[in-house]
Structures are given as C-alpha cells and as structure tokens.
TIDOTI-297475 format. One record per residue (C-alpha): residue number from 1; residue in one letter; x, y, z. Coordinates in steps of 0.2 Angstrom, whole numbers, plus 5000, padded with zeros to 4 digits. Example, Ala and Ser with C-alpha at 12.3 -4.5 7.8 and 13.67 -1.06 7.14 Angstrom:
BEGIN
NODE  num  residu  x  y  z
NODE  1  A  5062  4978  5039 $
NODE  2  S  5068  4995  5036 $
//
This chain:
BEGIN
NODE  num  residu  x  y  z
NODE  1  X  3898  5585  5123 $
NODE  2  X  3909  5571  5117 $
NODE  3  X  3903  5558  5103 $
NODE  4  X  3910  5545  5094 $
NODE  5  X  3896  5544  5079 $
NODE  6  X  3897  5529  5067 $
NODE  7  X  3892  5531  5050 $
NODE  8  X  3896  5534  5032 $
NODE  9  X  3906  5550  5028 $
NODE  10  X  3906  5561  5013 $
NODE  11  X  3919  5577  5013 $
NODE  12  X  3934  5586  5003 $
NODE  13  X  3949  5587  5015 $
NODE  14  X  3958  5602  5006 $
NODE  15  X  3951  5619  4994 $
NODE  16  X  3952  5612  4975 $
NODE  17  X  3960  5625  4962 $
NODE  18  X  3950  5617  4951 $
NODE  19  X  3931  5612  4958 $
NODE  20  X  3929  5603  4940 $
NODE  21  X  3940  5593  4944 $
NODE  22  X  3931  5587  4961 $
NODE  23  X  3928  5569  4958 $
NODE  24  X  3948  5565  4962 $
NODE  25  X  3949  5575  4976 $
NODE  26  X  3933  5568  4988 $
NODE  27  X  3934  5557  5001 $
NODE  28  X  3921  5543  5006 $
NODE  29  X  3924  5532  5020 $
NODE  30  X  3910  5520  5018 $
NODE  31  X  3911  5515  5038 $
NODE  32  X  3918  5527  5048 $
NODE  33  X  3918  5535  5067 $
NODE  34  X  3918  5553  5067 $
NODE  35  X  3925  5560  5084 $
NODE  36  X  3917  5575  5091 $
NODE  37  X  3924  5586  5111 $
NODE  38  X  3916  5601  5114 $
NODE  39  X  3910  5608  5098 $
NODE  40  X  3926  5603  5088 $
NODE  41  X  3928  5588  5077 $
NODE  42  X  3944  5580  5084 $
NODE  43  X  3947  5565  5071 $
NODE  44  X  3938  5554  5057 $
NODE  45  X  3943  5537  5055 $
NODE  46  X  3940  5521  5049 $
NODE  47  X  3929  5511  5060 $
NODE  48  X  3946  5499  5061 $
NODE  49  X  3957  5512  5069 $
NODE  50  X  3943  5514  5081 $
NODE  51  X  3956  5505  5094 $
NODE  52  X  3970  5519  5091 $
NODE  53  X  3959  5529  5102 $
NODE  54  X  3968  5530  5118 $
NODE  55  X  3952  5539  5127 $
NODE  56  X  3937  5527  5118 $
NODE  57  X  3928  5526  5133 $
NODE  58  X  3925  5541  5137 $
NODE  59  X  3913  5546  5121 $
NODE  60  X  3895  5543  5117 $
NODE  61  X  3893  5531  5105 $
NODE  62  X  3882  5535  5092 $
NODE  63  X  3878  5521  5078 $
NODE  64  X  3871  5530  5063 $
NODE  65  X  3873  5516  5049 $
NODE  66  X  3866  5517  5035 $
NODE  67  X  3866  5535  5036 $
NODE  68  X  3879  5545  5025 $
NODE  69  X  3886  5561  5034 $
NODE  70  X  3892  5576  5026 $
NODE  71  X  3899  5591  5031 $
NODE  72  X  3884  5606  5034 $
NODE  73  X  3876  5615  5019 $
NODE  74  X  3884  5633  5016 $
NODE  75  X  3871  5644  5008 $
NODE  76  X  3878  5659  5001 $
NODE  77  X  3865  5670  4997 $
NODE  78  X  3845  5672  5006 $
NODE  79  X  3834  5684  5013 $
NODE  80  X  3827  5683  5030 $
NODE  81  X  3813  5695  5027 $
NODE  82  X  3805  5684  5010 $
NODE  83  X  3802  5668  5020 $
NODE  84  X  3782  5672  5018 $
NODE  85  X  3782  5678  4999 $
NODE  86  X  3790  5663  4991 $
NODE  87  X  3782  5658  4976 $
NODE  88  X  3774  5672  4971 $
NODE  89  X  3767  5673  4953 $
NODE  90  X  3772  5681  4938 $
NODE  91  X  3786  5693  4937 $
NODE  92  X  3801  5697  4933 $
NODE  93  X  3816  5705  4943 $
NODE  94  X  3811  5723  4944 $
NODE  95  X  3793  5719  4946 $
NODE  96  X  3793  5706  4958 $
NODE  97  X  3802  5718  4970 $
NODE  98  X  3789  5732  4969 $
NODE  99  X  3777  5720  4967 $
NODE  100  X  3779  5708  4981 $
NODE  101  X  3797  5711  4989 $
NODE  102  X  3795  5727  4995 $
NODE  103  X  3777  5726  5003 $
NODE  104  X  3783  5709  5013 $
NODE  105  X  3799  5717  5020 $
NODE  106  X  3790  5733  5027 $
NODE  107  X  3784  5723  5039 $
NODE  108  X  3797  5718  5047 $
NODE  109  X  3799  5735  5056 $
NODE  110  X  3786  5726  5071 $
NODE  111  X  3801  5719  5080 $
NODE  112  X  3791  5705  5089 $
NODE  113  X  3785  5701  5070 $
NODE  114  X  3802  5701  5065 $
NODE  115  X  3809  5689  5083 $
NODE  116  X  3794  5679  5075 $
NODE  117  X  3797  5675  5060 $
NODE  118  X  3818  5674  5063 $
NODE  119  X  3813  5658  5073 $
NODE  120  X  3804  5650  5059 $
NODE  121  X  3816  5658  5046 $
NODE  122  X  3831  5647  5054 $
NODE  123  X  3821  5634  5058 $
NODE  124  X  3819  5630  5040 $
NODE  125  X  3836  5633  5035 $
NODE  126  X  3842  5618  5049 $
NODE  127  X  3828  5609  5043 $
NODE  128  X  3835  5607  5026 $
NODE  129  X  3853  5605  5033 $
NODE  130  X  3861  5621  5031 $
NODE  131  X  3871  5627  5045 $
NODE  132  X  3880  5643  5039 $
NODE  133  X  3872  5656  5030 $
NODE  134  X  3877  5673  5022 $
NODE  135  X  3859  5682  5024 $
NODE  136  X  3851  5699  5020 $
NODE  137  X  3841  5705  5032 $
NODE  138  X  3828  5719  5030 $
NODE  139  X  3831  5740  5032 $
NODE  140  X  3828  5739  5050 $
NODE  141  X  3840  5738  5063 $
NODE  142  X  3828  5731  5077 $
NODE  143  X  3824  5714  5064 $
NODE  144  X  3843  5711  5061 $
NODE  145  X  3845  5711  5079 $
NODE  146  X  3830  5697  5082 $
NODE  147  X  3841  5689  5067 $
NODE  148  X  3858  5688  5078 $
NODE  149  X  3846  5683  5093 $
NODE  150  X  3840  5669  5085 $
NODE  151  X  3853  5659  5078 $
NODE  152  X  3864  5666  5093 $
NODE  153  X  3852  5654  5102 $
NODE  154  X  3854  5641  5092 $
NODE  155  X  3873  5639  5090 $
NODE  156  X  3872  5645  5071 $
NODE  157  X  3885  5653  5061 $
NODE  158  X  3876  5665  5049 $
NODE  159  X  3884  5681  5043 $
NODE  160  X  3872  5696  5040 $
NODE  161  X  3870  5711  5038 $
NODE  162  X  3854  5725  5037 $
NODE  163  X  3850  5730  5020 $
NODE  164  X  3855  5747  5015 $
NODE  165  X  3845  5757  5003 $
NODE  166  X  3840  5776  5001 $
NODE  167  X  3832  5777  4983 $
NODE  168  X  3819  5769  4972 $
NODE  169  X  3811  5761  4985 $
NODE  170  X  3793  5765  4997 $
NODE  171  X  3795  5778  5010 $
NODE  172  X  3793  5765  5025 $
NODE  173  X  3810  5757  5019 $
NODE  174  X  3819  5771  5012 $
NODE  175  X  3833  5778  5021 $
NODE  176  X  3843  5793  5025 $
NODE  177  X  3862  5790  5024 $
NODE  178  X  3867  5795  5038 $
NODE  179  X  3854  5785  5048 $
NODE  180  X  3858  5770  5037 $
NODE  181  X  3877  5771  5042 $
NODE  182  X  3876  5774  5061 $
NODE  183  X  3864  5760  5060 $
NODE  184  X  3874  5746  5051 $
NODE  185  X  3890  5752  5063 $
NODE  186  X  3879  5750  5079 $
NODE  187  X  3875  5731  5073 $
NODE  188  X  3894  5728  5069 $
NODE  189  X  3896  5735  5085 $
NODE  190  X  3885  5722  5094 $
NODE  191  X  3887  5709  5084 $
NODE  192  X  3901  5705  5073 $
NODE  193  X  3913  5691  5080 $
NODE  194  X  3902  5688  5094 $
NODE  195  X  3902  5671  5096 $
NODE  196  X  3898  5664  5079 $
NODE  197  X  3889  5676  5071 $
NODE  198  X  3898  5690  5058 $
NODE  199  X  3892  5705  5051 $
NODE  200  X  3891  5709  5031 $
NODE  201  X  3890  5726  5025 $
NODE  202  X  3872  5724  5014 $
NODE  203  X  3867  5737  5000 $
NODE  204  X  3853  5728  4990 $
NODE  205  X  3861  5733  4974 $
NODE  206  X  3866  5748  4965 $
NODE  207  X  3852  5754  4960 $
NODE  208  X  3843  5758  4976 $
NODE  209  X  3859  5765  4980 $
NODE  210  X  3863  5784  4979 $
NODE  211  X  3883  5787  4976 $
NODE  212  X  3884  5794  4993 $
NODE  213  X  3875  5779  5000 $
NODE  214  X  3890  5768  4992 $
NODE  215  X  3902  5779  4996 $
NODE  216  X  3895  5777  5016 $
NODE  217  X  3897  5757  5014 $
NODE  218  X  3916  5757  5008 $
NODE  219  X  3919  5768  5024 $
NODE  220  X  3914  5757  5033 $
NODE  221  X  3920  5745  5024 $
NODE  222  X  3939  5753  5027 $
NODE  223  X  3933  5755  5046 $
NODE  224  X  3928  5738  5048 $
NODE  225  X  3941  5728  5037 $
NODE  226  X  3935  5710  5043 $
NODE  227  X  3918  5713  5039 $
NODE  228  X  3909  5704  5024 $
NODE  229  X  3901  5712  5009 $
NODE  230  X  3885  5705  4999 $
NODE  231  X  3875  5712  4987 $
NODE  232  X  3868  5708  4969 $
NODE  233  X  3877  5710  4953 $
NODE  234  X  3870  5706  4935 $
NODE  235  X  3853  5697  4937 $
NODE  236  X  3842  5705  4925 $
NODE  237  X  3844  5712  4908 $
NODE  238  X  3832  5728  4911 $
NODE  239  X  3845  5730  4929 $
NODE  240  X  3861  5733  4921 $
NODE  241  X  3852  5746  4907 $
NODE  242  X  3844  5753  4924 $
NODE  243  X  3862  5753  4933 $
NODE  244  X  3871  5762  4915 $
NODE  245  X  3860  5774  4917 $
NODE  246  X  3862  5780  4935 $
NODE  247  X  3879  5778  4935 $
NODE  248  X  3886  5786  4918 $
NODE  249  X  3903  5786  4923 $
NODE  250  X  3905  5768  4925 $
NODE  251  X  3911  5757  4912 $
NODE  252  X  3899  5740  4919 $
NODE  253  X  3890  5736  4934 $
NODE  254  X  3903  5726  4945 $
NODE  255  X  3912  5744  4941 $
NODE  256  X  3901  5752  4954 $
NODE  257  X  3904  5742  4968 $
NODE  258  X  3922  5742  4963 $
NODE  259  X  3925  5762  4960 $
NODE  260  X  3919  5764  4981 $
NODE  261  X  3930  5750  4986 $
NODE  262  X  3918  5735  4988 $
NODE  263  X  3926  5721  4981 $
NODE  264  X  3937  5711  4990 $
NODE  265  X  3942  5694  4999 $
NODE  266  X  3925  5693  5009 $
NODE  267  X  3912  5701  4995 $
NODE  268  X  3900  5690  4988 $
NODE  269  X  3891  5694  4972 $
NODE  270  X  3874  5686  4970 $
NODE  271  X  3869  5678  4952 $
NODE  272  X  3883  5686  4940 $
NODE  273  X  3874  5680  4925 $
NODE  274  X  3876  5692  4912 $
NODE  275  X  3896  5699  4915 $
NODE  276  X  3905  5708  4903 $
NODE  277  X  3923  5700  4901 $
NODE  278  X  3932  5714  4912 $
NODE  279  X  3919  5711  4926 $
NODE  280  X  3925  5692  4927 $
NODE  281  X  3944  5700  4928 $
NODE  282  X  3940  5711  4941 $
NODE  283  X  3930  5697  4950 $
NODE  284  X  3945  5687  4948 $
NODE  285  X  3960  5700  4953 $
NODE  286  X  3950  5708  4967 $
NODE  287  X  3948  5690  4974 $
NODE  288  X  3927  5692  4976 $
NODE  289  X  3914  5677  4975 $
NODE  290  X  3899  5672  4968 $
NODE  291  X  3884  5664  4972 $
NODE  292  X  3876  5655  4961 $
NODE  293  X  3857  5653  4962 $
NODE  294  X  3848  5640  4949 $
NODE  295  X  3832  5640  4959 $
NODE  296  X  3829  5661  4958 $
NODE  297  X  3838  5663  4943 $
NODE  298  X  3825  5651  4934 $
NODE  299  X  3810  5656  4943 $
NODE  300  X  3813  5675  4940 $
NODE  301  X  3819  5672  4920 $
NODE  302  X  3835  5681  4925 $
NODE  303  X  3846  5668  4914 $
NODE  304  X  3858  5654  4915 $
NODE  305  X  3875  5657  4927 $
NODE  306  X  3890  5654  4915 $
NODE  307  X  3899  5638  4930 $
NODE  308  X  3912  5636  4917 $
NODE  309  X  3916  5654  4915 $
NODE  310  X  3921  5655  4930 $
NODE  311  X  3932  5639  4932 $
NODE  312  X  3941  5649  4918 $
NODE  313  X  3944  5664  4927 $
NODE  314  X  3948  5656  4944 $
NODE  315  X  3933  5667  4954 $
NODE  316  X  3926  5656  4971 $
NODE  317  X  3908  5649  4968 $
NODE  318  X  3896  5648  4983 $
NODE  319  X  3877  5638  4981 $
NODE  320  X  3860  5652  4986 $
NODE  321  X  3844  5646  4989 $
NODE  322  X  3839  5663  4986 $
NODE  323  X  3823  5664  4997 $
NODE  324  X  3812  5670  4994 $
NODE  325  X  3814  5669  4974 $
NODE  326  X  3821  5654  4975 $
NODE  327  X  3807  5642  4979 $
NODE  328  X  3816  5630  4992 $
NODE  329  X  3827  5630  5007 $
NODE  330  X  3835  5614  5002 $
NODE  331  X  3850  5616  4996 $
NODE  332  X  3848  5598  4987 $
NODE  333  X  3833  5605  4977 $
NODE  334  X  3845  5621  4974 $
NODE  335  X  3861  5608  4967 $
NODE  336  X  3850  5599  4956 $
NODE  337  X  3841  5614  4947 $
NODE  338  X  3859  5619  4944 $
NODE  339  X  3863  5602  4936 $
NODE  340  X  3851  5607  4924 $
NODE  341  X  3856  5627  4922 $
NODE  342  X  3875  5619  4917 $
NODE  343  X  3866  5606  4905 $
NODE  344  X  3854  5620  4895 $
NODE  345  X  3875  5625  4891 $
NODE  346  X  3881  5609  4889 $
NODE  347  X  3892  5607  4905 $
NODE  348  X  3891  5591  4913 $
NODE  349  X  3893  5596  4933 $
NODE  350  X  3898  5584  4941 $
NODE  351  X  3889  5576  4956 $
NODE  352  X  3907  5578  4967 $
NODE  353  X  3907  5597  4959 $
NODE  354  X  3889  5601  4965 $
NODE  355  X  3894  5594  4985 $
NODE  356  X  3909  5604  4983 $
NODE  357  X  3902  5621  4980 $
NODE  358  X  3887  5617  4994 $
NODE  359  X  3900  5613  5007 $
NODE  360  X  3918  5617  5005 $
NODE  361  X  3918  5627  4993 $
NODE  362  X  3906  5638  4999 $
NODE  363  X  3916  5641  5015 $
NODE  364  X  3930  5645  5002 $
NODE  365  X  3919  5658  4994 $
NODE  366  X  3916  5665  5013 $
NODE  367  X  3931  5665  5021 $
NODE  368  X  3928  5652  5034 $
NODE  369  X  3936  5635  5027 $
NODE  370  X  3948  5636  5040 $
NODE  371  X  3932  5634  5052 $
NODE  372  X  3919  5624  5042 $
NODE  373  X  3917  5614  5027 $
NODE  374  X  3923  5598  5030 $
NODE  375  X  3929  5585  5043 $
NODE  376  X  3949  5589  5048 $
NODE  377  X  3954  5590  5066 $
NODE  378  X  3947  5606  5076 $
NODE  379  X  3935  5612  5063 $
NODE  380  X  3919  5617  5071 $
NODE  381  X  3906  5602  5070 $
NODE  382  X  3894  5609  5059 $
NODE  383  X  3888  5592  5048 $
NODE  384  X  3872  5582  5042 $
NODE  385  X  3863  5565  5041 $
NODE  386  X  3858  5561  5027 $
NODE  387  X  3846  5546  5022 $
NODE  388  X  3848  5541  5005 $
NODE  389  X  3832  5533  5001 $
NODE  390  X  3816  5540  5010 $
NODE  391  X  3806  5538  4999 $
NODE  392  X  3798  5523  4986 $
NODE  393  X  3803  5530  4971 $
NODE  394  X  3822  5534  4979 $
NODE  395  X  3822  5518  4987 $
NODE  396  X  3820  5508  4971 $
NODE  397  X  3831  5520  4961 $
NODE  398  X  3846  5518  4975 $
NODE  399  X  3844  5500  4975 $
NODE  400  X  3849  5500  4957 $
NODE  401  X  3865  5513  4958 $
NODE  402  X  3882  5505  4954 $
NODE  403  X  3894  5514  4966 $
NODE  404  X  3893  5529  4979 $
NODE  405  X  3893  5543  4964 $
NODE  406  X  3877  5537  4957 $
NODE  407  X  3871  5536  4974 $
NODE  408  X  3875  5550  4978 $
NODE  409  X  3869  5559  4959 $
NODE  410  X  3851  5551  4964 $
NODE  411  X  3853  5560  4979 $
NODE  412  X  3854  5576  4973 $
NODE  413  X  3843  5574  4959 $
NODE  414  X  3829  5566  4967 $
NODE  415  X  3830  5572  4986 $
NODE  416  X  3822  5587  4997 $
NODE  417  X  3823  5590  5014 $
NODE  418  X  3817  5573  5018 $
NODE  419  X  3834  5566  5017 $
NODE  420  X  3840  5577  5030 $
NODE  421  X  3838  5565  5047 $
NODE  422  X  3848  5577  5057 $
NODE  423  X  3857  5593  5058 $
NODE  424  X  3872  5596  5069 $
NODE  425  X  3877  5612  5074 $
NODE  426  X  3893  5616  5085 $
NODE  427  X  3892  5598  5090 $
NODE  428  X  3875  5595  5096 $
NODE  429  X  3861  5590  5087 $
NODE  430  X  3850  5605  5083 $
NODE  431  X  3836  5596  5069 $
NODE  432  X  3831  5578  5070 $
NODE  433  X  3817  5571  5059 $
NODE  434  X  3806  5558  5066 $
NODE  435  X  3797  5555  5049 $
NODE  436  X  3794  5557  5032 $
//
C-alpha cells in the first residue's frame, strides 16, 4: 500500500483562471519519484531529493522509466447504457435517439444484463485511463444500482445519476413523476458519499421533460444541496426549435433548467454549442460547467463548441467522450478531435490546454480538485502510465520531437488507448496492459 514509483511526471499544481494560458502553469519533472500510503499521494519529488525521505525504506520501489505519468483522465460526460450502439450510422441528434438510443437503453431494465454490461462499461473506461467519470445511467433504478456496485468494487470515483424522463420517449422508459422522484432519492439515499461514488440529479434534457418533471429535480435538488446535476443543453439546431416550442415562456434553453433552479456550482451542461449570449452569462454567474465533446459533436453533425467563448466568459470546461455517440473511450482520441473542432475556428489549443481540461480542469468543472487532478500531497492516487511511443509510426515521430511539448502534442494527436500501460486507482494498480 506504500510505493515509491519512479518515472516522468506530467500535472498542473494549482486551478489556472485562464486555461489558455496553460503552457506557463504545467509542471514536468523529467525524473521524478512519486510517493504513494494508503490510497493518498504523500509527495512528488525530484529523483535527487529521494534521500530527504526519512521513511525510504519502508516503500515499494517501483522503477517505471521511460514511462510519463500523468494524473487520471476526468471525463465529464458518458452514458453507461450506449456502450453496445457506438457507432451507429447515419443520423442526426433527434433521430439517433429514437433510432438507436432508446431501443439499446430499454434493455437495461434486465438487472443481471445491466450488472453485465456495467463490468465491461468501466472496464473500458480504466482501459483508456479514465478514473473519474460523471455518467448517465439508464431510467431504471435496478441498472444504476449494478453502476454504483461496479466501480464500488473497483475503487472508482464516478458520479451518477438514473436518467429522468416522462415524455416523448417509448413506454418501457417512460416514467411517472412521482415514481421518477422517489426513485432518484432512494439511489441518493444508498449511494451518494458512500465511499467514492456521488450521486447526480439526471434529466436527459428538457425535452423529454414535462415541467412538473423539472420542477420534481430542483426539489430534489434543494433536498439534496451536494448532489451534482447533468444534463444536455444546445446540441442540435432542430432541439432548441423543439425546447422553444414546449416551453413558451422561456427566453432560451439554459432558461429552462435555470427557471427550476438547476444551475449551479456542481451542474454540468453537455455540448453548449449553439448559446445565445445571455445563456453564456448565466453559465457564467450561476457558476455551472461544460463538457465539451469533439468526438459526438462531429459524429452527430451537431456543430463546433465555441473554447474561446468560454475563456471569455470565465465558464469551467470539462473533456466528454460521449459514449456512445462519441466513438471512443479514449480521452486522447477525444483531445485530439478537439484540436481540430478549435482549428475549423481558428484557435490554436494548446497541447498544455487540451491536458488541462482532461485532468485538472475537469475536476474543477466537477468540484473535486481538492481530491483529484493532479499530484499535491494527500490527493487521492488516481493517475496513469503513459508510453509515448507504441507504436512504428509514434515511435519514429517521437524520435524526431524537440522538447517535452512536441512529445507530448504527438501524443495527443497520434495516440489511443495503447498508450495507456497502466491505470491507477486509489493507489493500486486497477489496468495494466501487457501488449500492444
């Protein structure tokens, strides 16, 4: 339970007020020792102060060199219940849900089904390195619990919630109000602040959401004032003409959530890419996040998410894979599609800017960078090992790379899930890969 790991380490020590600004604000200790008791990181040093450690012998000596180790990927926005409809063709937002979405999560109201299937779902999210994630479960109670279960078992900290919906949806996921509230405070009931594991208040999006419905999530919401909130907010064009229309009243769509009380310190927005100017304010002002997801937004056609829009108004950023209309677990695959969303509007992110928002940054944008994020003394010891070069072509490309940025920029553009060699969680190694 106590390691002394040797490697190269990768972090940001404190919260930046400006993420573009990221590259003056990282730390890179090229050879370092990394000192781990009990689940908590107690100190990261230069290999040279090794002998300032009065207690040496008493901790595992790890020697990962040649490795780089960075704190643990933080993905702010995925569904548990898509894992097995990745990838499917040819729709857009609306569409895909009735065509593909809402048939997969139905499913999931078999709860050995659902136990199965949360193995392999967290599985996949170790495998790729990410060892906290905010996650929207399915409608059923019994699936969120086989959620909790399994990454109770494995030492995860997820934040989750049930989805809540009782509209525009089949009947087999179609809910009663007051059956969706007493269920959702049940699973807080059992699971939130148990261990590691937190509990997120989950209305798909508005609208699949009656006004009664809404009105049942901010009581809950003022009932359980720690609890986190996720939802979506301005994907798809055809959505906000859909949301205008249901809700009159309104002046936009982050309106919506705001009128029953739903933004706040620990809400999380998904995608945000097509806010009006009073919707940024009130992202801003109320304190909320985003998560931004390249991957989904491309593959869906939803747009391009505005990064420097946000810088402006001062609103938290969090990386989403998005499963399943995101195509990849990988948070690397996920940063480098966002590269390329930010160069399509001619903003150069920034290699230290991408790492950022994938690891401090997104436990900024979920409340828990005074637990996670990065390598200060008693955080929890959530982190991976990362091999540059695992393949030919990354190999010959990091060969040629003129400093630890460019490394690193190759790594993001060029690397998958093959990079990560191991996975930490609450200081023990939960992944290791043998091979490529």
């Amino acid at each position: 339970m106590r390691y002394a790991i040797r490697a190269a380490f990768f972090d940001f020590p404190a919260r930046l007020a400006d993420p573009a600004q990221a590259s003056g604000h990282a730390r890179y200790i090229e050879e370092g020792v990394l000192l781990i008791d009990h689940g908590k990181i107690v100190q990261l040093l230069e290999w040279e102060e090794r002998t300032q450690v009065p207690d040496w012998e008493e901790y595992e000596y790890l020697d990962l060199r040649g490795k780089i180790i960075f704190p643990g990927f933080i993905d702010t926005h995925i569904h548990f219940p898509q894992i097995g409809m990745v990838g499917s063709w040819g729709e857009q937002l609306l569409e895909w849900l009735e065509e593909y979405t809402f048939p997969a999560e139905i499913d999931y109201q078999d709860r050995a089904f659902a136990t199965e299937m949360a193995a392999k779902f967290l599985d996949q999210c170790l495998e790729n390195g990410t060892t906290t994630a905010l996650i929207f479960g399915s409608v059923h109670e019994g699936s969120t619990d086989a959620l909790f279960e399994a990454a109770e078992h494995r030492e995860m900290r997820i934040i989750a919630g049930k989805v809540m919906m009782d509209r525009f949806v089949p009947d087999a996921l179609c809910e009663k109000v007051a059956e969706s509230y007493q269920q959702t405070k049940n699973l807080i009931e059992r699971w939130h602040n148990k261990g590691r594991l937190s509990y997120a208040l989950t209305p798909r999006f508005a609208p699949t959401s009656t006004p009664e419905l809404l009105a049942a999530v901010g009581r809950l919401k003022r009932e359980y004032p720690d609890v986190w909130l996720q939802t979506h907010l301005s994907e798809n064009p055809q959505e906000i003409a859909w949301v205008r229309e249901l809700f009159p009243d309104q002046q936009d769509y982050l309106s919506v959530y705001h009128h029953y009380g739903l933004t706040g310190p620990r809400s999380v927005f998904a995608h945000c890419l097509h806010l009006e100017e009073a919707e940024w304010q009130c992202l801003a002002r109320s304190d909320s996040a985003i998560s931004f997801c390249p991957t989904s937004n491309l593959f869906l056609g939803s747009g391009l998410f505005n990064l420097r829009k946000a810088h402006q108004h001062n609103v938290k950023i969090g990386m989403g894979t998005d499963i399943g209309a995101g195509t990849s677990f990988s948070l690397l695959r996920t940063l480098s599609e966002a590269y390329k969303v930010q160069q399509l509007q001619h903003y150069a992110l920034t290699v230290a800017e991408a790492f950022y928002h994938a690891t401090l940054g997104g436990a900024v944008s979920l409340s828990l960078d005074d637990k996670i994020g990065n390598f200060l003394p008693g955080k929890e010891a959530d982190f991976i090992v990362i091999d540059c070069a695992v393949t030919p072509l990354q190999t010959l490309r990091q060969a040629r790379c003129r400093d630890i940025w460019e490394r690193l920029f190759v790594l993001m553009t060029l690397g998958d899930e093959r990079n990560i060699r191991q996975t930490w969680v609450n200081g023990r190694c939960a992944f290791q890969r043998h091979n490529n």
